[in-house]
Structures are given as structure tokens and as C-alpha cells.
Jmol script that loads the backbone (N, CA, C; Angstrom):
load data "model"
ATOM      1  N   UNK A   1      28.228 105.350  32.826  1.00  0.00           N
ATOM      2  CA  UNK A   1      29.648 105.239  33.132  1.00  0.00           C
ATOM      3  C   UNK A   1      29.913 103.943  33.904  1.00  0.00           C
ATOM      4  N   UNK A   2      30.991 103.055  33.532  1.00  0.00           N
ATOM      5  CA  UNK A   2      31.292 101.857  33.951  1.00  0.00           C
ATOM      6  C   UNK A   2      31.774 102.232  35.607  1.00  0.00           C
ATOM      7  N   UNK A   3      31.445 101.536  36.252  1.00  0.00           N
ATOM      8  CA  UNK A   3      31.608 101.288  37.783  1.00  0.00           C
ATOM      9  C   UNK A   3      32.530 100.572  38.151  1.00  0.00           C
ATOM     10  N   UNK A   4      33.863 101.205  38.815  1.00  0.00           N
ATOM     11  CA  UNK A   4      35.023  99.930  38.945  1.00  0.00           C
ATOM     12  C   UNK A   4      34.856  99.204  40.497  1.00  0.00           C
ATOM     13  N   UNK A   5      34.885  98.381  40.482  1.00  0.00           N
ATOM     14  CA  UNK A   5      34.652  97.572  41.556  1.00  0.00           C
ATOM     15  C   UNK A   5      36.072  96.563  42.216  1.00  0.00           C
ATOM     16  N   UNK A   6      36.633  96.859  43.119  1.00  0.00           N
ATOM     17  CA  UNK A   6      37.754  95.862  43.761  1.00  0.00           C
ATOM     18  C   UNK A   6      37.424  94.869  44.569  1.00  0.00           C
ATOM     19  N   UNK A   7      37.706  93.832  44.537  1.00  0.00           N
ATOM     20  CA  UNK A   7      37.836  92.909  45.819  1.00  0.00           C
ATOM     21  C   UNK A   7      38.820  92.498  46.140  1.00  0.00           C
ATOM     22  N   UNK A   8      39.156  92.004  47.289  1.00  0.00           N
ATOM     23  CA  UNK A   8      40.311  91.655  48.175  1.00  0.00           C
ATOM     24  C   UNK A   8      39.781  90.632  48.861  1.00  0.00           C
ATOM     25  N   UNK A   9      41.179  89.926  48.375  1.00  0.00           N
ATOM     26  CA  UNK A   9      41.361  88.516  49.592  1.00  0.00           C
ATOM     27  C   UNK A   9      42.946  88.647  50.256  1.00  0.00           C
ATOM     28  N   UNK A  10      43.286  87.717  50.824  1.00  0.00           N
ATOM     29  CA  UNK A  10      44.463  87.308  51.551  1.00  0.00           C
ATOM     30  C   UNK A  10      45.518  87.762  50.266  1.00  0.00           C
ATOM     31  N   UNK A  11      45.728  87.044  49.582  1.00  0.00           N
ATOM     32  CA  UNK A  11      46.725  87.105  48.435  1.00  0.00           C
ATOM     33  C   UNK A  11      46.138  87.028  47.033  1.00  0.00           C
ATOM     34  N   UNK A  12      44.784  87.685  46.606  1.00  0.00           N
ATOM     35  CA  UNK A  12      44.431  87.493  45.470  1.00  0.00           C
ATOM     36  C   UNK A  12      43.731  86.739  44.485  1.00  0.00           C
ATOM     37  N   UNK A  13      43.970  85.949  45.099  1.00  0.00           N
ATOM     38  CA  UNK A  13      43.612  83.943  44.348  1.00  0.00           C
ATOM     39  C   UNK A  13      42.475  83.893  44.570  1.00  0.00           C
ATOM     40  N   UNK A  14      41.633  83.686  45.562  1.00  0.00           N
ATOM     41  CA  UNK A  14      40.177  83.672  45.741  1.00  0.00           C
ATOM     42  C   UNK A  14      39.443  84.626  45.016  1.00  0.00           C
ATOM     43  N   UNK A  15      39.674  86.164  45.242  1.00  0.00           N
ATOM     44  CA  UNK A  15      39.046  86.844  44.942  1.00  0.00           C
ATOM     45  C   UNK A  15      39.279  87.273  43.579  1.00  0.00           C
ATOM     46  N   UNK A  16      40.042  87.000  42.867  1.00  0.00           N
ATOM     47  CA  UNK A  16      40.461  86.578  41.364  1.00  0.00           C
ATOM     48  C   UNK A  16      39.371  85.618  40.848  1.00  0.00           C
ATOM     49  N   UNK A  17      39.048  84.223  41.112  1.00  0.00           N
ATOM     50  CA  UNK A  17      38.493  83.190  40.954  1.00  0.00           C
ATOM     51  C   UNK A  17      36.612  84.371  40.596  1.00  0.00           C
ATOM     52  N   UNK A  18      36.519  84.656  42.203  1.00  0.00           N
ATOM     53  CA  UNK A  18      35.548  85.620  42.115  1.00  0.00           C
ATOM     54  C   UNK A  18      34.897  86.310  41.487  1.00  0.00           C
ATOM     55  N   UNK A  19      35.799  87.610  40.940  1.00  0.00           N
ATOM     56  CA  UNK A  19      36.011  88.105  40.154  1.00  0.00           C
ATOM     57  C   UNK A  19      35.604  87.861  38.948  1.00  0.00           C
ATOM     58  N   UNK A  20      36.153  86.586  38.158  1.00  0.00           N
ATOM     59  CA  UNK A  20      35.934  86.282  37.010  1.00  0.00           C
ATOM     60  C   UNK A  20      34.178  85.900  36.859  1.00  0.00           C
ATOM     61  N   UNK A  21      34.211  85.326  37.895  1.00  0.00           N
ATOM     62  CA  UNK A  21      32.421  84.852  37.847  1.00  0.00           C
ATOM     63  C   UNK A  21      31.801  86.003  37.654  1.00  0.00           C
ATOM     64  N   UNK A  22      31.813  87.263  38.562  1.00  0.00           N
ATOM     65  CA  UNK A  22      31.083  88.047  38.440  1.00  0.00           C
ATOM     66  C   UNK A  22      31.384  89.082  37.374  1.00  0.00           C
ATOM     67  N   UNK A  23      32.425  88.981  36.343  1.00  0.00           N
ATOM     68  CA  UNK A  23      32.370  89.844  35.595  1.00  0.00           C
ATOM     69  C   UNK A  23      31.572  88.574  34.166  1.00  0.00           C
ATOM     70  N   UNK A  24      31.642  87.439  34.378  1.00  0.00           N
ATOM     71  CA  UNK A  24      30.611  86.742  32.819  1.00  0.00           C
ATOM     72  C   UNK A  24      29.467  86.897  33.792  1.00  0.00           C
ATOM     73  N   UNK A  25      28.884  87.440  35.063  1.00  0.00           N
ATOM     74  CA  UNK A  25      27.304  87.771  35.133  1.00  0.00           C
ATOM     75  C   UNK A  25      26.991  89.015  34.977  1.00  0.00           C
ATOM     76  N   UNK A  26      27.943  90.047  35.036  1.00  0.00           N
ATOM     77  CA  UNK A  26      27.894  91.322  34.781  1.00  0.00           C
ATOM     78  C   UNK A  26      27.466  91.321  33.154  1.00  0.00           C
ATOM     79  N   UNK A  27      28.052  90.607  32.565  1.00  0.00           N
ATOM     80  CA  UNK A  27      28.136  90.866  31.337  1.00  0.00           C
ATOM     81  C   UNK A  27      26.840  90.178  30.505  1.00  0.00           C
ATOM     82  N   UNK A  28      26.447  89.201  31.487  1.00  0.00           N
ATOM     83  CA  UNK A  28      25.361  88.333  31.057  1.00  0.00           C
ATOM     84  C   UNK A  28      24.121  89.149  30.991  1.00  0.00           C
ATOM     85  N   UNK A  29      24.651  90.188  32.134  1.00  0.00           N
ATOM     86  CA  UNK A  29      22.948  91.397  32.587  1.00  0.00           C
ATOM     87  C   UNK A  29      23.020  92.605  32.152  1.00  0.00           C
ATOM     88  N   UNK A  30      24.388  92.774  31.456  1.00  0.00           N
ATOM     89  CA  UNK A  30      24.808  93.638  30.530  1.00  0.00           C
ATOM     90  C   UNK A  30      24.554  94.992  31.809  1.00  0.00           C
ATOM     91  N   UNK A  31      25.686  94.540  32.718  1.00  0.00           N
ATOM     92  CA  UNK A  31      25.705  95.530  34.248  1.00  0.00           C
ATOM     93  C   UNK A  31      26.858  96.076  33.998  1.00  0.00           C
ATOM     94  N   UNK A  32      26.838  97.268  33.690  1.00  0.00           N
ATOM     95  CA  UNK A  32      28.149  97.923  33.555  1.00  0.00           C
ATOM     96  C   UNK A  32      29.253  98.514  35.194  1.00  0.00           C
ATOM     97  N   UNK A  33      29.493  97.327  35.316  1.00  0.00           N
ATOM     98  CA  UNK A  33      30.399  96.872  36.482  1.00  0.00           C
ATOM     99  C   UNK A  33      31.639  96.356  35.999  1.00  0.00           C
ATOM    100  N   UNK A  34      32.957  96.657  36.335  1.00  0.00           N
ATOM    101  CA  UNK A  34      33.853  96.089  36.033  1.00  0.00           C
ATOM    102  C   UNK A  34      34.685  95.781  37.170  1.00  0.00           C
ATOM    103  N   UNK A  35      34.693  94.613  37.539  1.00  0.00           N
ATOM    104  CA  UNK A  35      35.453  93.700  38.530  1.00  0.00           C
ATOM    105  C   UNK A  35      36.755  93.406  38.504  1.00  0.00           C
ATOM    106  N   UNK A  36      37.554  93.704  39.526  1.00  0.00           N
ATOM    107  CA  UNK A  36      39.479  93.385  39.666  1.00  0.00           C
ATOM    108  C   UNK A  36      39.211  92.911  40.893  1.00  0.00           C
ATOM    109  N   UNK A  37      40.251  91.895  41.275  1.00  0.00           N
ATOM    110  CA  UNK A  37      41.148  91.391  42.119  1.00  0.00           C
ATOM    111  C   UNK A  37      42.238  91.693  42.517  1.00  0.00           C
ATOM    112  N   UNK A  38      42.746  91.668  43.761  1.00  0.00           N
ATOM    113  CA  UNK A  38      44.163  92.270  44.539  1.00  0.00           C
ATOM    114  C   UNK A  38      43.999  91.635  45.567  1.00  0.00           C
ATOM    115  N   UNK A  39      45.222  91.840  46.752  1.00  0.00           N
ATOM    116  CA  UNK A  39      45.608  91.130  47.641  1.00  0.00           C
ATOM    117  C   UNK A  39      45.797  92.250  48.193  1.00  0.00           C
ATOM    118  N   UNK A  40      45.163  92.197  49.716  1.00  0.00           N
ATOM    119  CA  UNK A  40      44.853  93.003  50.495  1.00  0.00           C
ATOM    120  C   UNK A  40      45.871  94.165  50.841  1.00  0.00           C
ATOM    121  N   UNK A  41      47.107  93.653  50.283  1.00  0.00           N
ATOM    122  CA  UNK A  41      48.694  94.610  50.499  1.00  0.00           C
ATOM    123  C   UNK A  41      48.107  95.688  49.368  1.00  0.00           C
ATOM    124  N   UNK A  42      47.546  95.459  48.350  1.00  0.00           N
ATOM    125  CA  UNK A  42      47.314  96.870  47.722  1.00  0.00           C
ATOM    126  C   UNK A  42      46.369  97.302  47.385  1.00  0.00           C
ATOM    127  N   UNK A  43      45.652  97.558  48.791  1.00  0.00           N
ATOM    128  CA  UNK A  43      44.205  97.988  48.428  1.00  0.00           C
ATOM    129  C   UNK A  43      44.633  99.900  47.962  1.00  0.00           C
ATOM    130  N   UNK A  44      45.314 100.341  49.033  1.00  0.00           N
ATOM    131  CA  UNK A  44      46.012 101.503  49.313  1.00  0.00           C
ATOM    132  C   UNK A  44      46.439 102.267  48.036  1.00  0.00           C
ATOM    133  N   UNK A  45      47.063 101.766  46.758  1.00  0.00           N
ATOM    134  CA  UNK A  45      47.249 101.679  45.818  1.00  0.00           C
ATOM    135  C   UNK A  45      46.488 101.717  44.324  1.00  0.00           C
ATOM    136  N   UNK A  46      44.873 100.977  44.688  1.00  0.00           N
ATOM    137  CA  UNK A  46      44.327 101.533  43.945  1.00  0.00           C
ATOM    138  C   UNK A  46      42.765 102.704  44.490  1.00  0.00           C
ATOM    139  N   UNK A  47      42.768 102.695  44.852  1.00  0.00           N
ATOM    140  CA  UNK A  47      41.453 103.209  45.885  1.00  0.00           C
ATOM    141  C   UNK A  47      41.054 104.812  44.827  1.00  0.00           C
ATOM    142  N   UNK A  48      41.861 105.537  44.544  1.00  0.00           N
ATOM    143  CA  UNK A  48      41.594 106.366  43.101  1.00  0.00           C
ATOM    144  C   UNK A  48      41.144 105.649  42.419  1.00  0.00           C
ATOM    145  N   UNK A  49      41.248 104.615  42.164  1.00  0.00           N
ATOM    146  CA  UNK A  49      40.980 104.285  40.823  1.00  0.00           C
ATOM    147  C   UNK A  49      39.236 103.189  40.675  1.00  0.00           C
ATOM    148  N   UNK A  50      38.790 103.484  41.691  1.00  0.00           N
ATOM    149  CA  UNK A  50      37.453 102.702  42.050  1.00  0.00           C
ATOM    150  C   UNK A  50      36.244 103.297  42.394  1.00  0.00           C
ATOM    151  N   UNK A  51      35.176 102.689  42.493  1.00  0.00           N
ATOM    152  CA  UNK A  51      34.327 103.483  43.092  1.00  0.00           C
ATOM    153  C   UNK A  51      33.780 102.596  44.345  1.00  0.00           C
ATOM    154  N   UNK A  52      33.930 101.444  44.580  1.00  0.00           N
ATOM    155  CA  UNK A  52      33.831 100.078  45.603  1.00  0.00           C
ATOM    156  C   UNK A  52      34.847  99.030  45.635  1.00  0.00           C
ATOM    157  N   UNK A  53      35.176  99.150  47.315  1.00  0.00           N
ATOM    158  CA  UNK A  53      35.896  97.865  47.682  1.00  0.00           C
ATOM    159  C   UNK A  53      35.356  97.202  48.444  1.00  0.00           C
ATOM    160  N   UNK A  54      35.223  95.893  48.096  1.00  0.00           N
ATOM    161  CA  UNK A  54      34.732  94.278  48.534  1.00  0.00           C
ATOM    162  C   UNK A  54      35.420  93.999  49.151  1.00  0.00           C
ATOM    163  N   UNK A  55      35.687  93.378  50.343  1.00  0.00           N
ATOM    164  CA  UNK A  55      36.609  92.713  51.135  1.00  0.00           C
ATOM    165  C   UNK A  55      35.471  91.159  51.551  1.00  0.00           C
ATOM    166  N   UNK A  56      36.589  90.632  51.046  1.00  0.00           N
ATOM    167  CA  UNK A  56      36.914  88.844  51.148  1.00  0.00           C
ATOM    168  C   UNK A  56      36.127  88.795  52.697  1.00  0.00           C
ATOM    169  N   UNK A  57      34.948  87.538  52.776  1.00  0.00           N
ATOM    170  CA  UNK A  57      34.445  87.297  54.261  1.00  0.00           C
ATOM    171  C   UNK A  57      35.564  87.451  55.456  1.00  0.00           C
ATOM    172  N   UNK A  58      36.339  86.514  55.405  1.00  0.00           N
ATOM    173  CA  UNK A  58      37.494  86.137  56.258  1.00  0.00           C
ATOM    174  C   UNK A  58      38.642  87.233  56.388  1.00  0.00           C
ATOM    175  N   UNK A  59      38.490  88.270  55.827  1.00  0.00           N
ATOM    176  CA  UNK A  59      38.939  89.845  55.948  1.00  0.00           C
ATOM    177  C   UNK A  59      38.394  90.584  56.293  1.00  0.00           C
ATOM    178  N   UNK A  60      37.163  90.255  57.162  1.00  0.00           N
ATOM    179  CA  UNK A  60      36.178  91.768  57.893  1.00  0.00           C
ATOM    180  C   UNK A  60      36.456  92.059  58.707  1.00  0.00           C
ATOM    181  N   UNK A  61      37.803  91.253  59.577  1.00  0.00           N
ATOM    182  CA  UNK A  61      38.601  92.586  60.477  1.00  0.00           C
ATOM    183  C   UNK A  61      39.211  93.642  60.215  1.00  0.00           C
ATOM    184  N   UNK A  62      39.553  93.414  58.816  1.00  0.00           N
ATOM    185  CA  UNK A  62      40.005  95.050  58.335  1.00  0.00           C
ATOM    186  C   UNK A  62      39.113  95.729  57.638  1.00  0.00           C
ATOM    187  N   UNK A  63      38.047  95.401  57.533  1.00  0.00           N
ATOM    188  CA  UNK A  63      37.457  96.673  56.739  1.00  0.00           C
ATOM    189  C   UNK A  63      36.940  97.931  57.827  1.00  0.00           C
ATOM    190  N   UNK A  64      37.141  98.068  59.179  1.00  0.00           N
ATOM    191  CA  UNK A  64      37.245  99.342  59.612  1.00  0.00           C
ATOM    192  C   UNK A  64      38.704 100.251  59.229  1.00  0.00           C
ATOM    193  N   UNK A  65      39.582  99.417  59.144  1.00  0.00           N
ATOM    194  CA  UNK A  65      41.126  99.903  58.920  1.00  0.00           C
ATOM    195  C   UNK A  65      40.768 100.599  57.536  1.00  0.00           C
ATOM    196  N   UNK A  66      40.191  99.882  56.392  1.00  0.00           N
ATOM    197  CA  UNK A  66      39.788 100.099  54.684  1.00  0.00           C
ATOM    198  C   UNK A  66      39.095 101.326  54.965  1.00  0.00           C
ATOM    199  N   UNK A  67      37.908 101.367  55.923  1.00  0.00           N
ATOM    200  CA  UNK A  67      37.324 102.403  55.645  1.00  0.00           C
ATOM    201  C   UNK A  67      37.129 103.762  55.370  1.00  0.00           C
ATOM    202  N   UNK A  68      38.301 103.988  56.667  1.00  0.00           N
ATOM    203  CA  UNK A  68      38.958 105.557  57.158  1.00  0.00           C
ATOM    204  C   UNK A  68      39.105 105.768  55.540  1.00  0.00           C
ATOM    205  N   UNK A  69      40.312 105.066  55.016  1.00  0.00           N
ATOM    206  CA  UNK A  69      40.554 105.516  53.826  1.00  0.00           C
ATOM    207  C   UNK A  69      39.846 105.675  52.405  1.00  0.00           C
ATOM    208  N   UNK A  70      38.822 104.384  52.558  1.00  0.00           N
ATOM    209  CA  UNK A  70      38.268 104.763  51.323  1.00  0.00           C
ATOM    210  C   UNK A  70      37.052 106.160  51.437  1.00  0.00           C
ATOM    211  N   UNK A  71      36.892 106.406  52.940  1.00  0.00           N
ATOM    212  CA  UNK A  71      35.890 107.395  52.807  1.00  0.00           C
ATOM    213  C   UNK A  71      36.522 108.805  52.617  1.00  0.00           C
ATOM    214  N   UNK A  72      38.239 108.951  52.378  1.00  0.00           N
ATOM    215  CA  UNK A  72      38.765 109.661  52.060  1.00  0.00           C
ATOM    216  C   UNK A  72      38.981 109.793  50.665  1.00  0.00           C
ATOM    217  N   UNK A  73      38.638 109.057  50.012  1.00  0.00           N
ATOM    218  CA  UNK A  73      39.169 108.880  48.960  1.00  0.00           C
ATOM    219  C   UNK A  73      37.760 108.655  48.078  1.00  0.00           C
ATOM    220  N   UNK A  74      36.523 108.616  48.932  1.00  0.00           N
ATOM    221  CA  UNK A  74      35.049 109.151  47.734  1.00  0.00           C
ATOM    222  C   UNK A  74      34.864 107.896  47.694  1.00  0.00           C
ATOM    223  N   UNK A  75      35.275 106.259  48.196  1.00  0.00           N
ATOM    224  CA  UNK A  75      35.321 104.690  47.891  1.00  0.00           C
ATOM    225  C   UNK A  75      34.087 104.068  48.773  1.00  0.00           C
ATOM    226  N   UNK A  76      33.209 103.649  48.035  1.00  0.00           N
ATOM    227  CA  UNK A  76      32.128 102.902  49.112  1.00  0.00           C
ATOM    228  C   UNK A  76      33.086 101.720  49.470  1.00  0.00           C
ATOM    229  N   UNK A  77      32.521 100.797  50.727  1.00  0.00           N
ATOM    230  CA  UNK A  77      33.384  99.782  51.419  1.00  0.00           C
ATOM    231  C   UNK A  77      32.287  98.712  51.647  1.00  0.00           C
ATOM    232  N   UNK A  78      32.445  97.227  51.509  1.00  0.00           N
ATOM    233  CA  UNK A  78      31.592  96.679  52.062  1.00  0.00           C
ATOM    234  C   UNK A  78      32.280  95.504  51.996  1.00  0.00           C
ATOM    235  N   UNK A  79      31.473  94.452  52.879  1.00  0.00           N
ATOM    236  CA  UNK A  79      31.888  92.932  52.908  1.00  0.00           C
ATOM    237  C   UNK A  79      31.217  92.094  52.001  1.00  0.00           C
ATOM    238  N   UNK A  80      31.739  91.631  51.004  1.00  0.00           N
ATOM    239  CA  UNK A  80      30.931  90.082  50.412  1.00  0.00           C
ATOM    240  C   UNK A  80      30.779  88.959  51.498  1.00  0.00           C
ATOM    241  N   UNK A  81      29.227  88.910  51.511  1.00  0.00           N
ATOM    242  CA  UNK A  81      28.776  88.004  51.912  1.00  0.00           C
ATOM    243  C   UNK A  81      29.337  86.578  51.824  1.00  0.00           C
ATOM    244  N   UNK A  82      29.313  85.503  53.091  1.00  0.00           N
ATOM    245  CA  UNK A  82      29.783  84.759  53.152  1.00  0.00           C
ATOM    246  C   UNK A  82      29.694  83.329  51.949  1.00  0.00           C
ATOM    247  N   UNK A  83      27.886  83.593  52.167  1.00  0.00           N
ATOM    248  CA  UNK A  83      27.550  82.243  50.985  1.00  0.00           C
ATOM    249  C   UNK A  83      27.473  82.847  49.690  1.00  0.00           C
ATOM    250  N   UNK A  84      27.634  84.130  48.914  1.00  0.00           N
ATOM    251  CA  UNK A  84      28.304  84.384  47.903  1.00  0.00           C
ATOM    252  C   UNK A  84      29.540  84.165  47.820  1.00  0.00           C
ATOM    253  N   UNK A  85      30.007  84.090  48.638  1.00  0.00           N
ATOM    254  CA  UNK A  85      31.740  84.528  48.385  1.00  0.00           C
ATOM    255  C   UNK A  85      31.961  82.819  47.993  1.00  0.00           C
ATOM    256  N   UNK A  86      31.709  81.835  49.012  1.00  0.00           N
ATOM    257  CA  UNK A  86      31.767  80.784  49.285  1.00  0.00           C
ATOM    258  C   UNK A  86      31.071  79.861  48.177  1.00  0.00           C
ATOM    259  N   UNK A  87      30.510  80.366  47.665  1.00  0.00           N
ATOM    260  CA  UNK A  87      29.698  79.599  46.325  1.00  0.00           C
ATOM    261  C   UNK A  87      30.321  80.065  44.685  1.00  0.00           C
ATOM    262  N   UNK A  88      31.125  81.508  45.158  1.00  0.00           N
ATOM    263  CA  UNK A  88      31.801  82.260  43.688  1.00  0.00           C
ATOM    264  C   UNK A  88      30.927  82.532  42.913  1.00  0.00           C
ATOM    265  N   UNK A  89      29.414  82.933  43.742  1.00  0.00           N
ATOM    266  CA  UNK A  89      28.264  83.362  42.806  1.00  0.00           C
ATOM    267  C   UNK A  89      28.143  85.016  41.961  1.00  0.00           C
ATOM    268  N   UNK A  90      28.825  84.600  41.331  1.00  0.00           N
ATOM    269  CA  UNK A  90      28.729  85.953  39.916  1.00  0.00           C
ATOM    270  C   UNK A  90      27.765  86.994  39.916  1.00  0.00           C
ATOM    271  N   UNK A  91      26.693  86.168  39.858  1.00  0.00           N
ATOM    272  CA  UNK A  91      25.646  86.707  39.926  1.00  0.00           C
ATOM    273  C   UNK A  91      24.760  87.112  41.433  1.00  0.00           C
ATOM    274  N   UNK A  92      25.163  86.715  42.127  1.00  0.00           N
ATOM    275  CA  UNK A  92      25.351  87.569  43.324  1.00  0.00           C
ATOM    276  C   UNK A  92      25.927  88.435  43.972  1.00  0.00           C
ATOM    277  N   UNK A  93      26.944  87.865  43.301  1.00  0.00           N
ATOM    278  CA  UNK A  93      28.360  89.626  43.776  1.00  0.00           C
ATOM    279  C   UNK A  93      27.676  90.728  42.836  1.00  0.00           C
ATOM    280  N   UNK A  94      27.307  90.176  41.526  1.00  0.00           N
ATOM    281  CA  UNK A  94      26.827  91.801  41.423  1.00  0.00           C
ATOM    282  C   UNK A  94      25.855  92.138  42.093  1.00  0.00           C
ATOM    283  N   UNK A  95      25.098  91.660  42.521  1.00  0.00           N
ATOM    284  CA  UNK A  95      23.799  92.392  43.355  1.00  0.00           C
ATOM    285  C   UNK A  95      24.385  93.088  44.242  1.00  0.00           C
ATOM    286  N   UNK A  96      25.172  92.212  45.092  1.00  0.00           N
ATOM    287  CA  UNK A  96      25.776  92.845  46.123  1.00  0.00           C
ATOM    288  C   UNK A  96      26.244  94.046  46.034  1.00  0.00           C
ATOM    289  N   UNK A  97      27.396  94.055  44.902  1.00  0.00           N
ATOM    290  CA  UNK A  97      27.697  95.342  44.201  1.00  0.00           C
ATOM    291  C   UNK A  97      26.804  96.761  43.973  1.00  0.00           C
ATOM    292  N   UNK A  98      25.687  95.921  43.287  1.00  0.00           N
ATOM    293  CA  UNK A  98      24.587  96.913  42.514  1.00  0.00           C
ATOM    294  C   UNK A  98      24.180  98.020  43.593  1.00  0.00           C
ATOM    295  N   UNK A  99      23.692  96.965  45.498  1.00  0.00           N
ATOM    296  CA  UNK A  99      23.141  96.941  46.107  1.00  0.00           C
ATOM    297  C   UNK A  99      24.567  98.638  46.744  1.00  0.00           C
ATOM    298  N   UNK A 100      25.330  97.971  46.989  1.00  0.00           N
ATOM    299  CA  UNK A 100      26.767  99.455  47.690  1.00  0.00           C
ATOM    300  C   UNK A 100      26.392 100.374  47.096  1.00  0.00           C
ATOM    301  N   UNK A 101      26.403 100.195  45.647  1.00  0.00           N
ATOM    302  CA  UNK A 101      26.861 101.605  44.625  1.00  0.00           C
ATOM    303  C   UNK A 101      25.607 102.279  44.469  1.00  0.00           C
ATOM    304  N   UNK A 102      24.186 101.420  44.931  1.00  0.00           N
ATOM    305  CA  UNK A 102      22.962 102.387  45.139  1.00  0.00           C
ATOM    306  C   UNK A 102      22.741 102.803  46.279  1.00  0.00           C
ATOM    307  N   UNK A 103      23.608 102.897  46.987  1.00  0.00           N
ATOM    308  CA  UNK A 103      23.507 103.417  48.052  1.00  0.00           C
ATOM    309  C   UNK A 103      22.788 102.205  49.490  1.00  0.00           C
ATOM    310  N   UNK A 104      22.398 101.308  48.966  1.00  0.00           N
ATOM    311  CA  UNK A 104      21.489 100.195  49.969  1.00  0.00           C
ATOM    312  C   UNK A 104      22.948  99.630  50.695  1.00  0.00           C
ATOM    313  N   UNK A 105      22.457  98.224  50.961  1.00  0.00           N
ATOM    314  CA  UNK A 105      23.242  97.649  52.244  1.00  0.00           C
ATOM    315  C   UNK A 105      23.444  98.087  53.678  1.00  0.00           C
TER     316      UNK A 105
END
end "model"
wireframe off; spacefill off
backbone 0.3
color backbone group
């Protein structure tokens, strides 16, 4: 079963950019991960609809605020790393990914 995965930045744009990388390495490793982008105003909005939210480096003051809720809502939570995030390494966000949804990190 495909694994939906969110990330969040400020307004989208970064973690969009993101996003795209790591869904042509997902696809390269044939990782059934599927990657979206949003802007931190609607994390709230999709959190049913995921099984992990990524929050943008420069947004890890809210991921205690994210958490309450996604642990209501069955949502693992974690931070992308800085020099992934910062490099738009594809193929590192999924690890990262791989790494939440197995329970590690």
C-alpha cells in the first residue's frame, strides 16, 4: 500500500521544489511513497489523508504544535533534515521518510 507523505514549508514553494525530487527518487527505487507539498496553514486539513508529516528545517518550532495533532489523528511527525532539505536531495528525503514510517528516527 502506497504511503502518503506531506511536507511543509512557510508557503509551499520550497517544499514543492522538494517534493518533486523526492518523488523521481521514489520512483527511481520504485519506493512506494507518494510525496505532496502544502504550506504550513494546511497541515490541519490534510492529516486524514497521510500517514507522515515532514516539516521544513526552519519550521521545527512548530512541530510540537503538529504533533498533539497528528498523534491524534494515527500521523507520524518528523523534521527533514537540514542538509537534505538544503541540497533538495530526493533521494534522501526518502530515506528519511523510509526511516519515520519504519518506525526508526
Amino acid at each position: 500500500m502506497t504511503k502518503k507523505v506531506l511536507l511543509i514549508c512557510g508557503a509551499g514553494a520550497s517544499s514543492g521544489f522538494m517534493a518533486a525530487a523526492a518523488r523521481k527518487a521514489a520512483k527511481k527505487e520504485k519506493a512506494d511513497i507518494e510525496f505532496k507539498a502544502k504550506s504550513e496553514s494546511e497541515v490541519h486539513n490534510h492529516l486524514n489523508e497521510i500517514d507522515l508529516l515532514l516539516v521544513a528545517p526552519h519550521l521545527k518550532y512548530m512541530i510540537e504544535e503538529v504533533q498533539g495533532a497528528c498523534e491524534e489523528a494515527g500521523v507520524k511527525a518528523g523534521i527533514i533534515p537540514q542538509r537534505v532539505y538544503g541540497a533538495l536531495d530526493g533521494k534522501g528525503l526518502v530515506k528519511v521518510a523510509k526511516d519515520y514510517l519504519e518506525g526508526g528516527e
